[in-house]
Phi, psi and omega in degrees: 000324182290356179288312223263356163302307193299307171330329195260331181291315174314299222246178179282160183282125173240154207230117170262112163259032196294106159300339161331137187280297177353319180244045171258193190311129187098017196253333189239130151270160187218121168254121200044055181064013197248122154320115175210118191253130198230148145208172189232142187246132179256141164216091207289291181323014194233152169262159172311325189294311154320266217329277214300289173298352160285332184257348161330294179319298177332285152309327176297334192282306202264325177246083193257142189253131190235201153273343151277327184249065216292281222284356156323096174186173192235119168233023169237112175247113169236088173292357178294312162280349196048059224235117162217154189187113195236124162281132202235131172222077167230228190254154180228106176240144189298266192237149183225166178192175205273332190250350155215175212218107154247117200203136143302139152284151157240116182248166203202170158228117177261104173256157181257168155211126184237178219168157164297148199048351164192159168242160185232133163261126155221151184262110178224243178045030209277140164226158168243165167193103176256188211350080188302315208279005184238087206022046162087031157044161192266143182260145134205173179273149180296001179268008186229033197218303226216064174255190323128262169334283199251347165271000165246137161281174201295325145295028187065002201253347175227166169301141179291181149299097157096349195240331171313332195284338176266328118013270187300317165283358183279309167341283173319309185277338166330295150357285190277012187257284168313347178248358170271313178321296186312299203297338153334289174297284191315292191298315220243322195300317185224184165298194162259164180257194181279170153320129168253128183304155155329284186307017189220306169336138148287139168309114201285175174230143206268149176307111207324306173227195177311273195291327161301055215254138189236154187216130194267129173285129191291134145230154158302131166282343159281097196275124174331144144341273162301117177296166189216121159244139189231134208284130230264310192227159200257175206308163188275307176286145172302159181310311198314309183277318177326296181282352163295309185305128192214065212152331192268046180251158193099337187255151153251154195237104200253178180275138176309331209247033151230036144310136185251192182050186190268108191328328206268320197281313182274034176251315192294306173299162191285155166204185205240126213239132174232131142263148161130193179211189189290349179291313180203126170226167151224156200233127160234171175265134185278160169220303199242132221186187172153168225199095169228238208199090180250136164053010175056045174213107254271161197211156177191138181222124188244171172244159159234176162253177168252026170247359169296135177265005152284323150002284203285331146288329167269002175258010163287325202252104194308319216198144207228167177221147178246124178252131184268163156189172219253140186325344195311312189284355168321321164312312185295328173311301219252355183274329204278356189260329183258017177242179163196164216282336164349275218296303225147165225255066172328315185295304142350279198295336192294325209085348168278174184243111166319150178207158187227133138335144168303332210266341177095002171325156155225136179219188185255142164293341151336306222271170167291322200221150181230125139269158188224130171204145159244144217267151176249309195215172219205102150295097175254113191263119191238170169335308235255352228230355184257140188247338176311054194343299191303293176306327164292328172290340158303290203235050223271341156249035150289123172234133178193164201223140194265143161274162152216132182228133173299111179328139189219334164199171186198106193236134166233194165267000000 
């Protein structure tokens, strides 16, 4: 209790009023003394071996170790047993805005189990460590933060005051982990199948208990040569753009207006701006940008020059990505700044790994965070149009033409 006292001394007061059942009493079970969410995906038509490479995939995907999320990794595979075992680390964020950042780290433990015709995920072990960057922030376990106890007010009936908040995202993202599971399976296991009528579905099964939550993944009941599984709640993207995507495992895909950090500071470090699509894109290094609200629509805006050979590609191309990374990539950054696509196959020399958007965009597997915009407006900023005396003597024949694009995506790691 003196943890979750101190906690209340940080931060400001907030009223969760939120009522959603989902996150009242029963919602974090707690076992053997651990906050722990278990559910099980039934696929009757797959064998342990299907499963077991379908949730493989997954994990190889989800659990990637970076320079931010160092302890991110899968560290158990046994297929014989059908065995996966992962330490999991990122973020969990409350509120973002251009001048501030509310957000948690979350480490976890993920295990598979798989069988024939189904598998059980479960998560438990969870600790946090919030407002890292404020003399080295506070730790604590979901068995003294987000329980039933300290994460509900006393009558049970609402999200606690200021501690609710970790409660609800722990859900959400629990939530969104298990519905990335299901989709895993329908996607990654097989081919696709013929259509199934309302009347040939299997029936899902509603959950044995508050935590033992059981979810039968749909098959044909006449089953293909290639078994098929088809998924209970459908892809967050339509197939069409789905299968245009090439590249994007390991991103989640968040709201422009939970881009984390100080809008000012991740404009300043370098990133990397791509036009094109897969027939023809180039990549440069960005410096001056920014990230707001046009036309009442979130918005991120670069400069280019027009002696650039991407230039000359983004005005062919309706939608361009601004990509981040972690200093690790700095080398790769300056090549891309100092080469040009004119010359030779700058990406090559980068080292990086091409990736294409559902939307068909291209950006890198490097980077943490990809925004995606389609351009709206057009700028051309010349000598006569800077009003700034220091600055026009800085830069006294700069000509560069401003993009402005709506976020259209936002995926990070």
């Amino acid at each position: 209790m003196k943890k979750i006292l101190f906690l209340l001394c940080l931060l400001p007061s907030l009223l969760w009023a939120q009522d959603d059942a989902k996150y009242l009493a029963g919602a974090v079970p707690v076992e053997d003394g651990y906050v722990t969410f278990r559910q099980t995906f039934k696929a009757p038509s797959l064998s342990q071996k299907e499963l077991y490479q379908a949730l493989l995939m997954w994990a190889n995907g989800k659990f990637q170790p970076t320079d931010q999320f160092p302890q991110n990794k899968l560290i158990t595979q046994n297929e014989a047993n059908g065995e996966l075992g992962a330490i999991g680390e990122e973020y969990l964020v409350f509120s973002s805005s251009l001048l501030s950042l509310d957000r948690t780290r979350i480490y976890y433990q993920c295990r598979v189990e798989c069988a024939a015709g189904e598998c059980t995920v479960e998560l438990s072990r969870i600790r946090y460590w919030y407002d890292e960057a404020r003399d080295g922030g506070v730790r604590y376990r979901a068995e003294e933060l987000i329980t039933d106890e300290f994460g509900l007010n006393k009558k049970k009936t609402k999200l606690a005051r200021v501690v609710g908040k970790f409660r609800e995202k722990t859900i959400d993202f629990k939530d969104q982990l298990f519905k990335d599971i299901e989709n895993a399976i329908g996607k990654n296991a097989v081919q696709a199948a013929p259509a199934v009528t309302k009347a040939q579905q299997t029936p899902a099964t509603s959950g044995v208990t508050t935590n033992d939550k059981v979810v039968t993944v749909n098959v044909p009941t006449t089953a293909p040569a290639t078994p098929v599984v088809t998924t209970v709640v459908n892809n967050a993207q339509p197939a069409q753009a789905a299968s245009a995507a090439q590249g994007m495992e390991g991103f989640r895909k968040v709201n422009p207006d939970q881009i984390p950090g100080n809008a000012v500071k991740l404009i300043s470090d370098a990133f990397i701006i791509t036009a094109g699509n897969d027939e023809l894109f180039n990549p440069m290094a960005g410096g001056w940008g920014g990230l707001g609200n046009l036309f009442n629509r979130p918005v991120a805006y670069c400069f280019i020059d027009p002696s650039r050979y991407t230039y000359g590609i983004m005005q062919k191309n309706d939608t361009y990505t601004l990509s981040f990374y972690t200093p690790a990539y700095q080398d790769a950054i300056q090549y891309v700044g100092t080469h040009s696509g004119r010359d030779g196959n700058k990406v090559a020399g980068s080292k990086l790994t091409p990736i294409t958007t559902p939307s068909g965009s291209k950006a890198f597997a490097e980077a943490w965070l990809i925004i995606e915009c389609k351009k709206i407006a057009t700028q051309l900023l010349t000598p006569s149009s800077v009003t700034d005396a220091a600055v026009k003597a800085q830069y006294p024949n700069k000509q560069t033409e401003m993009f402005v694009g709506e976020i259209i995506g936002v995926w990070m790691k």
